[in-house]
C-alpha positions as CSV (number, residue, x, y, z in Angstrom):
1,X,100.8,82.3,121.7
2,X,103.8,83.4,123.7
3,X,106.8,80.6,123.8
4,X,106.5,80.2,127.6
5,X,102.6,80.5,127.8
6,X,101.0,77.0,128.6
7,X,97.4,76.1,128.6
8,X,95.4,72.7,129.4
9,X,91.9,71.7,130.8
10,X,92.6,69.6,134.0
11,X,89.2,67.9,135.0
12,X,87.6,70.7,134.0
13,X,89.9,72.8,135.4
14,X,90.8,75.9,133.1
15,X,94.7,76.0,133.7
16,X,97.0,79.3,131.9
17,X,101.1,78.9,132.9
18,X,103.6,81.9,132.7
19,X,101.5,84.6,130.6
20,X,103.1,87.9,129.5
21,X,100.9,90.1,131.3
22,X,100.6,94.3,132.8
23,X,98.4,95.3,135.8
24,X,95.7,97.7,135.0
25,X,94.2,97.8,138.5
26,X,93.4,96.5,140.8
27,X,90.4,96.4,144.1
28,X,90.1,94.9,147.1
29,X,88.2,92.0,148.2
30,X,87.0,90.7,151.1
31,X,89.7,91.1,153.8
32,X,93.2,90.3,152.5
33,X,92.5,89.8,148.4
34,X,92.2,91.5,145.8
35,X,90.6,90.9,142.4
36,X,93.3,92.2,139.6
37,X,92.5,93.4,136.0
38,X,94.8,92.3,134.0
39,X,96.3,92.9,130.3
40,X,97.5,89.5,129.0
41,X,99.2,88.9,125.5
42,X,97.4,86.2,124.4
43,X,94.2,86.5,126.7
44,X,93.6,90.3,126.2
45,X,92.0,92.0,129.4
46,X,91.1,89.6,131.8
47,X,90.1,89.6,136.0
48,X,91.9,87.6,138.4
49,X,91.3,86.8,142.2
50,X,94.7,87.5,144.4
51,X,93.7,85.6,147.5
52,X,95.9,86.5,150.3
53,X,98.3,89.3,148.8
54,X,97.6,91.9,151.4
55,X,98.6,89.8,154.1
56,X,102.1,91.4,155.8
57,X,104.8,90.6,153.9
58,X,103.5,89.6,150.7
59,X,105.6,88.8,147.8
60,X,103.1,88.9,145.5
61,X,101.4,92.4,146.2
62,X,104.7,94.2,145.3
63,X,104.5,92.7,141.9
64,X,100.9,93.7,141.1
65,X,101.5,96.7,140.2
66,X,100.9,98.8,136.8
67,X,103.8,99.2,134.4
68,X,105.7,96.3,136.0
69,X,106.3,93.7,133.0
70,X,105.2,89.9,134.3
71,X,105.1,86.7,134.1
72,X,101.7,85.1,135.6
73,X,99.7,81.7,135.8
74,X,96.3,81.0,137.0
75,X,93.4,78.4,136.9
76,X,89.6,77.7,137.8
77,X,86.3,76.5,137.2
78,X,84.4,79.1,137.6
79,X,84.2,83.0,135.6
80,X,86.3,84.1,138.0
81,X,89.7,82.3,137.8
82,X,92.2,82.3,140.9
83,X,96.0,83.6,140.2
84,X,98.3,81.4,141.1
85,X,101.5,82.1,140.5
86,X,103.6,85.7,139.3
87,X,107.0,86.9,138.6
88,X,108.7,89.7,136.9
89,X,109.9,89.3,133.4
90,X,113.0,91.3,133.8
91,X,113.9,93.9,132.7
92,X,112.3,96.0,135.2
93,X,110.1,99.7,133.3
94,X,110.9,102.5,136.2
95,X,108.4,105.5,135.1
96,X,108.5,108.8,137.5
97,X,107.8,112.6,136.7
98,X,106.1,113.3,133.3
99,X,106.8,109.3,131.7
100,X,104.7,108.1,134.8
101,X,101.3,110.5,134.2
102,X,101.9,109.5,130.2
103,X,101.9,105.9,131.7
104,X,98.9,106.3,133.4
105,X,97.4,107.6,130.6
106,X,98.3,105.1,127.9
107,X,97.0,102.3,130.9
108,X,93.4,104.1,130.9
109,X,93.4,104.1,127.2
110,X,94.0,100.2,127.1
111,X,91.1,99.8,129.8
112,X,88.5,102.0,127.7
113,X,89.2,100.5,124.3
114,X,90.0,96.9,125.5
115,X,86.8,94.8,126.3
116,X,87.4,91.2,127.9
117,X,88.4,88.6,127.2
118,X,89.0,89.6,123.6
119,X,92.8,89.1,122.4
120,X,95.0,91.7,120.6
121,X,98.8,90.6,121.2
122,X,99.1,93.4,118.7
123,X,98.3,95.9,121.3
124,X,99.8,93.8,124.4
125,X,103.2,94.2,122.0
126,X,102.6,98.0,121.2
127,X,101.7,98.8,125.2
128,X,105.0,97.2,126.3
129,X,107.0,99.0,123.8
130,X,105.7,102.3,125.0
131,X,106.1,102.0,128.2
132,X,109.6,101.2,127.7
133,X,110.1,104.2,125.4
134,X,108.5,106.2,128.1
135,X,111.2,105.0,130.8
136,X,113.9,106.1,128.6
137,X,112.9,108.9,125.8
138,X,111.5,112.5,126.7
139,X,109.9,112.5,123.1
140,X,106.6,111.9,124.7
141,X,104.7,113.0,122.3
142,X,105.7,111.2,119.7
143,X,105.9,107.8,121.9
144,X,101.6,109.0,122.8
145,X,100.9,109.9,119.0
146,X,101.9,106.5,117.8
147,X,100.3,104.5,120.4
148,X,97.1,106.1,119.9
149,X,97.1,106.0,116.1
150,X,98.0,102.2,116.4
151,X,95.4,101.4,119.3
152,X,92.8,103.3,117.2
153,X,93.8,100.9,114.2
154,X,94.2,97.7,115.9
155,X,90.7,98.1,118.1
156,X,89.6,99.1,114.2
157,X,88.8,102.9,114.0
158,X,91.9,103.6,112.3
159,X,92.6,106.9,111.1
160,X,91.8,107.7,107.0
161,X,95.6,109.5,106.4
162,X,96.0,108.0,102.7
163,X,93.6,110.1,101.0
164,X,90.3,112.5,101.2
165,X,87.4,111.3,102.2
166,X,84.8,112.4,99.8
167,X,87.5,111.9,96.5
168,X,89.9,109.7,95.5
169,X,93.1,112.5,95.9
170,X,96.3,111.8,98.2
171,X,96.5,113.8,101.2
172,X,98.6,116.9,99.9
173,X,101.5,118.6,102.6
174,X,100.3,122.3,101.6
175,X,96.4,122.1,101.8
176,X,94.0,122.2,104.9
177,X,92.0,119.8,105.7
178,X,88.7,119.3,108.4
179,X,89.0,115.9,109.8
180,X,85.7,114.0,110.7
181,X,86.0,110.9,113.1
182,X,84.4,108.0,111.2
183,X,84.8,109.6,108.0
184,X,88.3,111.2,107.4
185,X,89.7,114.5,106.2
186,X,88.1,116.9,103.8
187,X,89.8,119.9,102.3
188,X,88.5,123.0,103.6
189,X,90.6,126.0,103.1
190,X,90.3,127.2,107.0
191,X,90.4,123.6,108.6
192,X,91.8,122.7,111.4
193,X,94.4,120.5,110.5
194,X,97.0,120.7,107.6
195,X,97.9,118.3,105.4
196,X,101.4,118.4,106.9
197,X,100.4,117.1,109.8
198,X,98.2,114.2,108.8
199,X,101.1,112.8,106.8
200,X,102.9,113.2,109.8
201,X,100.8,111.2,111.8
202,X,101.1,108.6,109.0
203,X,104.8,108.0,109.4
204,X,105.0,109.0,112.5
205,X,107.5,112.3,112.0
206,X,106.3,114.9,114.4
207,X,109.4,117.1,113.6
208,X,107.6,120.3,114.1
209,X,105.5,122.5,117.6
210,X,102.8,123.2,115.3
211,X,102.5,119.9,114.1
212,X,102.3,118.3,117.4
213,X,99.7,120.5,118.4
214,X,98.2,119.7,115.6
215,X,98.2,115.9,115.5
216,X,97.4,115.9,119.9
217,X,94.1,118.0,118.8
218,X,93.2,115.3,116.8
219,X,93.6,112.2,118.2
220,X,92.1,114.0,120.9
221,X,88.8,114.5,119.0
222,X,88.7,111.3,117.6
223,X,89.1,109.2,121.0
224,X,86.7,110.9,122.6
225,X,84.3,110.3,119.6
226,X,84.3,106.5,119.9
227,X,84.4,107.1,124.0
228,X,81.1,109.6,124.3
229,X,80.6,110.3,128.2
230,X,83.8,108.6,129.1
231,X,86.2,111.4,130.6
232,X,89.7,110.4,131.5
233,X,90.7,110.7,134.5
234,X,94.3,110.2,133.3
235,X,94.2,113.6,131.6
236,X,92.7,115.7,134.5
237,X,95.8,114.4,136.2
238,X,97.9,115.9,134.1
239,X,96.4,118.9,133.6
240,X,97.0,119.3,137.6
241,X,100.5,119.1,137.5
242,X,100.8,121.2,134.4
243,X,99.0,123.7,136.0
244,X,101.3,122.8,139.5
245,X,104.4,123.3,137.8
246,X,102.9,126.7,136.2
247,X,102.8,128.5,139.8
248,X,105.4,126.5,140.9
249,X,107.5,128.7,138.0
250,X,106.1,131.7,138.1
């Protein structure tokens, strides 16, 4: 549990002090709250009532906000516990252009793999980092590659890169493989993957265009196997502006 984290039952009262935590997002309720899903370190997802924060002039509501690293406490009796208290834990992740649509992204995959109430610090640690390699490296696709191959492991779909599936033989750099989700890669002369880029993925070198491709195509198919019917909304998004800054070029 974080250094700074307290937690205590006060006559009955559930009561959580200074918890690393991210916004996910948030909704209004009633007429000046809003109830807050949250990522905590030690807490994993959890929901939160912000009474009062969209009030004029509220402190609070310019904090809770996604990608803005903090520091929060709350308490209650009931399912629904009341935030209390927030501040920024310096220093400050400023995302804008093509690092805030990879932010958004990385945000929806947290939400759809995450359930709550269920820790992973693991991730919690592996989220912040990205987002702060996202404010201040243009290798996104390497940053999203690793993220995803470590969310798949830590939420425990990992990816089978060691060795085939269907034989005990090492993943080879100049063979092609087909990659199943759930099952792992097979060789097949005209698959879709090569062997150079699933050892790629493994240490996390994505040196070449093809094996970016590559290694996007695949994680692709895999998170969308273990989220059937769940379309994210993060990559339409970025499809738009692709597609924006297309005509806007041409």
């Amino acid at each position: 549990m974080s250094g700074r984290c307290r937690v205590w039952g006060l006559m009955s009262d559930y009561v959580v002090q200074l918890q690393p935590a991210f916004v996910l997002h948030g909704k209004n309720y009633r007429e000046t709250s809003v109830i807050v899903d949250l990522l905590t370190r030690d807490f994993g997802r959890l929901s939160l009532l912000a009474k009062g924060v969209r009030k004029n002039r509220s402190r609070t509501a310019g904090l809770l906000q996604p990608f803005v690293p903090l520091l929060i406490s709350y308490q209650g009796k009931a399912e629904l516990k009341t935030l209390t208290h927030v501040e920024m834990a310096p220093p400050a992740i400023i995302l804008q252009g093509m690092s805030l649509y990879c932010g958004l992204y990385v945000n929806e995959l947290v939400e759809a793999f995450l359930h709550q109430h269920d820790p992973h610090p693991e991730v919690f640690d592996d989220f912040h980092r990205c987002l702060r390699d996202l404010s201040t490296d243009e290798s996104f696709d390497r940053i999203l590659r690793g993220f995803e191959v470590r969310l798949l492991e830590h939420t425990g779909y990992g990816l089978q890169l060691q060795q085939e599936a269907d034989r005990d033989a090492a993943i080879r750099a100049d063979l092609r493989y087909r990659y199943t989700p759930g099952l792992g890669a097979q060789v097949q002369a005209d698959g879709a993957f090569s062997g150079e880029t699933l050892i790629a993925l493994r240490s996390g070198k994505l040196d070449t265009d093809l094996v970016r491709k590559e290694a996007k195509r695949l994680l692709r198919s895999v998170l969308d196997y273990h989220l059937p019917g769940r379309p994210l909304k993060s990559r339409q998004l970025f499809a738009q502006l692709l597609k924006s800054q297309r005509q806007t070029t041409c």
